[in-house]
C-alpha positions in Angstrom: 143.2 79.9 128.2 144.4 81.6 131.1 144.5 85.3 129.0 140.9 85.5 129.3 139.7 86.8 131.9 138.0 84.2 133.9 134.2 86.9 133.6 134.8 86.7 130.1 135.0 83.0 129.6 131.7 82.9 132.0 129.8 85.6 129.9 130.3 83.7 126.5 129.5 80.4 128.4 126.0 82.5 129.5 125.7 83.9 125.7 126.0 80.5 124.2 124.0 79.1 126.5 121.0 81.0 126.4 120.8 81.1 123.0 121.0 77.2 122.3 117.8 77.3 124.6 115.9 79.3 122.5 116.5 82.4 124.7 119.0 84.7 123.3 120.6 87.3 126.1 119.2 91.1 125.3 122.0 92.7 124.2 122.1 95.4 127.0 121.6 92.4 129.9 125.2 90.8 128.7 126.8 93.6 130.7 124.5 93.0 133.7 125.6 89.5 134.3 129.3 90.2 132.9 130.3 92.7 136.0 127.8 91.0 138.5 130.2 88.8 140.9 128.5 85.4 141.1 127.9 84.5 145.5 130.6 83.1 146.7 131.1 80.2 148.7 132.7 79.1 151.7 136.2 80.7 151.7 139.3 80.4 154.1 140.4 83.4 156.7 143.0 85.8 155.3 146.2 85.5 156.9 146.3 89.2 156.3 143.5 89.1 159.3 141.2 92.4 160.5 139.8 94.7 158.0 142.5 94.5 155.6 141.2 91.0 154.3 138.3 91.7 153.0 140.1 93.6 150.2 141.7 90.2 149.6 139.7 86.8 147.8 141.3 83.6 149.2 144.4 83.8 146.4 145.9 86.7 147.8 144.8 88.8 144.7 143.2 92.4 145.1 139.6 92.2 144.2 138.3 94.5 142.1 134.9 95.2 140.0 135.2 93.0 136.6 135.4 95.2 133.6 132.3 95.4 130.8 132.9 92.9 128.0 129.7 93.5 125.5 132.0 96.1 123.5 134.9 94.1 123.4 133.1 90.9 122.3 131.6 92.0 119.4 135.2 93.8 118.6 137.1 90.6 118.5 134.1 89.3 116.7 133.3 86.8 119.3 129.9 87.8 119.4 126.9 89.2 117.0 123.9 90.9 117.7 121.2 89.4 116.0 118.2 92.2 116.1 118.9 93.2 119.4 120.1 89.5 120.8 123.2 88.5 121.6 125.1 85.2 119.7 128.4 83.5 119.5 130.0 83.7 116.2 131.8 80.5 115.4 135.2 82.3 116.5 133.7 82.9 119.3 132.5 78.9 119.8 136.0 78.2 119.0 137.2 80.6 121.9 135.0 78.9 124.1 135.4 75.2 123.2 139.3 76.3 124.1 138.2 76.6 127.2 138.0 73.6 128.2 136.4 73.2 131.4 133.5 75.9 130.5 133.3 73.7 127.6 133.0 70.3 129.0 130.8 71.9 131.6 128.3 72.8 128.7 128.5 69.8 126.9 127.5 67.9 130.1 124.2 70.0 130.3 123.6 69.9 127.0 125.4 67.0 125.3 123.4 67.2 121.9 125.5 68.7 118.5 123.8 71.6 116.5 122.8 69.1 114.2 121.1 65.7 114.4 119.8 63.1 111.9 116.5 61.6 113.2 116.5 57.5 112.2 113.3 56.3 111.4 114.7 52.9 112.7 115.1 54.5 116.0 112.4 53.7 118.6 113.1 57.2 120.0 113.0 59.2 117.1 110.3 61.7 118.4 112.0 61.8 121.8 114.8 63.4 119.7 112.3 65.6 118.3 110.8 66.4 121.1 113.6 67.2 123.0 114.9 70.0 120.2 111.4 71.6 119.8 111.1 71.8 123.3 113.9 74.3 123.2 112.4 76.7 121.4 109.4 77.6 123.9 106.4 79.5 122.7 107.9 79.2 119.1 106.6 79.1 115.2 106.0 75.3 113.6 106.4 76.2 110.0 105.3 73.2 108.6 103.3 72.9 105.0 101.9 69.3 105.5 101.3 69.8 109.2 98.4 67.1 110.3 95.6 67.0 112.6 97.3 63.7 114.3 100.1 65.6 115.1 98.2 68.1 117.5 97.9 66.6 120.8 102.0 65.8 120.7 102.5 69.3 120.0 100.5 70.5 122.9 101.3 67.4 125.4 105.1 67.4 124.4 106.2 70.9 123.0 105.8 74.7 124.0 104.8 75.9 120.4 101.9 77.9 120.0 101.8 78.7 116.7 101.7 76.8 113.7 102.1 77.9 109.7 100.7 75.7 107.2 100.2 75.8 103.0 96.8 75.9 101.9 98.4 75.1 98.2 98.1 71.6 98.2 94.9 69.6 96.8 94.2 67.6 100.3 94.7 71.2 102.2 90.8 72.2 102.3 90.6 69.0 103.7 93.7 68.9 106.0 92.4 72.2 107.7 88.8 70.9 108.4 90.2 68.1 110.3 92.6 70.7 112.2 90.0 72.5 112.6 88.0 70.0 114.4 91.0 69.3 116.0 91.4 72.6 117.3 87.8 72.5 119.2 88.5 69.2 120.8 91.4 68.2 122.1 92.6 69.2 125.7 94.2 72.6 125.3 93.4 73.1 121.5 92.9 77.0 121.9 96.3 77.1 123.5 97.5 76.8 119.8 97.1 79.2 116.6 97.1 77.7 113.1 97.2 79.9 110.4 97.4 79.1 106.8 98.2 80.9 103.3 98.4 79.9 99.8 102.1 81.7 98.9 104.5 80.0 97.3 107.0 81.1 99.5 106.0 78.6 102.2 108.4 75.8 101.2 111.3 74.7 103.6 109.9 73.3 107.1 111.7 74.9 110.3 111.0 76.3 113.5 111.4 79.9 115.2 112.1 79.6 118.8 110.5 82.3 121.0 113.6 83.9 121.2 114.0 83.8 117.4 116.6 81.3 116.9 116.1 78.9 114.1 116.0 75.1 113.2 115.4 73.5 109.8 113.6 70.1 109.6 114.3 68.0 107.0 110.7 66.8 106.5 107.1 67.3 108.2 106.4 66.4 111.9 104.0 63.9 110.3 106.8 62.4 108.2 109.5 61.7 111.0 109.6 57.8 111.9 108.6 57.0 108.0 111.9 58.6 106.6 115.1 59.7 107.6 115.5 63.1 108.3 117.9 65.8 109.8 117.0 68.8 112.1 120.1 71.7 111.0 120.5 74.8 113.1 121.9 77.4 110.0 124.2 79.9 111.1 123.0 83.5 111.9 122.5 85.3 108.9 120.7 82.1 107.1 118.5 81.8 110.3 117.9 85.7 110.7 116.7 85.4 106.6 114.3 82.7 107.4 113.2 84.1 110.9 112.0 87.6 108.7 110.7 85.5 105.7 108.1 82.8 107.7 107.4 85.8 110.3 105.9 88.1 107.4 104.3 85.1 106.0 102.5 84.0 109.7 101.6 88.3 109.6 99.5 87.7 106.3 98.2 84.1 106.8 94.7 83.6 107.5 93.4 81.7 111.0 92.1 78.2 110.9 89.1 78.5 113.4 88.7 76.0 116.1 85.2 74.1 114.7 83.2 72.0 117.1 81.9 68.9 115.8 78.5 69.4 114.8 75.6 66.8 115.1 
């Protein structure tokens, strides 16, 4: 797509990029990185010679300071901001992917799709997992039936450092003892905050990356090798819904206690 300017196709590559990580660009850094000239590298002399070349890159063509592109993106609706982060709109993904080789050159750091479907036949199901949930750093587990066992892969494996879970259920009194205990003895157990509550709200199972992006699991942690499940990325405006909704909930929740094992 040679009528995009080569610092736009780089910025939405940036955008995109950042946000699949679980890191959304602030909306005022886009600019920043936009109109900053990446270093160069090694270059030819200018047959133009003395001070004359350095107004000239190695094509011949007159360099000149690259033009914001924050405005303009969310004009063509290539971009949203999401509270104050920026996001490619699916035009915008569609721009990209047009691209070609900004496209191919994400893919091959990134290769997984949006969406996955974790096999319970598959011996590396929870390396799947893993690998998703790492993305979203210091993020929320939002996770009703959230076990004990579960814990020490959560700290050894994943960055989350918070976790939601329903005191609804009959076995929950019981289920947050045993986190409790959990909590109090395992390596790094105060690294993590559980909190629970009792609304019915708490249903769906997802998590909220640090940088509030959004993935929905199809079943608890505790249920993933035992069943087939998916893990769905919704788009914006479904994960910015959920992202509000399990945020006020983790506000209001009370906090499961780390409780040393008593003798």
């Amino acid at each position: 797509m040679d009528h995009v300017p080569e610092h736009v196709v780089r910025t939405l590559w940036y955008i995109d990029l950042m946000a699949r990580n679980g890191t959304p660009l602030p909306w005022e850094a886009i600019d920043r990185y936009a109109r900053r000239t990446p270093p160069r590298g090694p270059r030819r002399r200018s047959p133009f010679g003395g001070g004359l070349a350095e107004l000239f890159v190695e094509s011949g063509t007159l360099l000149r300071h690259a033009e914001p592109v924050a405005d303009y993106l969310r004009g063509v609706g290539w971009v949203q901001d999401d509270d104050g982060r920026a996001r490619l709109t699916s035009i915008g993904r569609a721009v990209l992917a047009a691209c070609g080789e900004v496209a191919e050159q994400l893919d091959a750091e990134d290769p997984e799709v949006a969406d996955v479907a974790l096999d319970p036949q598959d011996p590396l199901v929870y390396v799947q997992l893993t690998r998703r949930l790492q993305k979203a750093g210091a993020g929320l587990l939002v996770d009703a039936y959230f076990k004990a066992d579960s814990l020490v892969w959560l700290i050894e494996s994943t960055n989350l450092r918070r976790v939601l879970i329903s005191s609804r259920h009959p076995k929950s009194e019981k289920d947050r003892q045993t986190i409790a205990v959990a909590l109090a003895t395992v390596p790094n157990g105060s690294d993590v905050e559980v909190r629970h509550t009792s609304d019915p709200a708490l249903h769906d199972r997802c998590v909220v990356s640090e940088g509030g992006e959004v993935q929905l699991l199809g079943s608890s942690v505790n249920g993933v090798g035992r069943h087939l499940t998916a893990v769905i990325t919704p788009s914006a405006d479904i994960a910015k819904a959920y992202r509000q909704k399990y945020e006020a909930l983790w506000r209001d929740a009370a906090v499961v206690e780390p409780q040393p094992v008593r003798t």
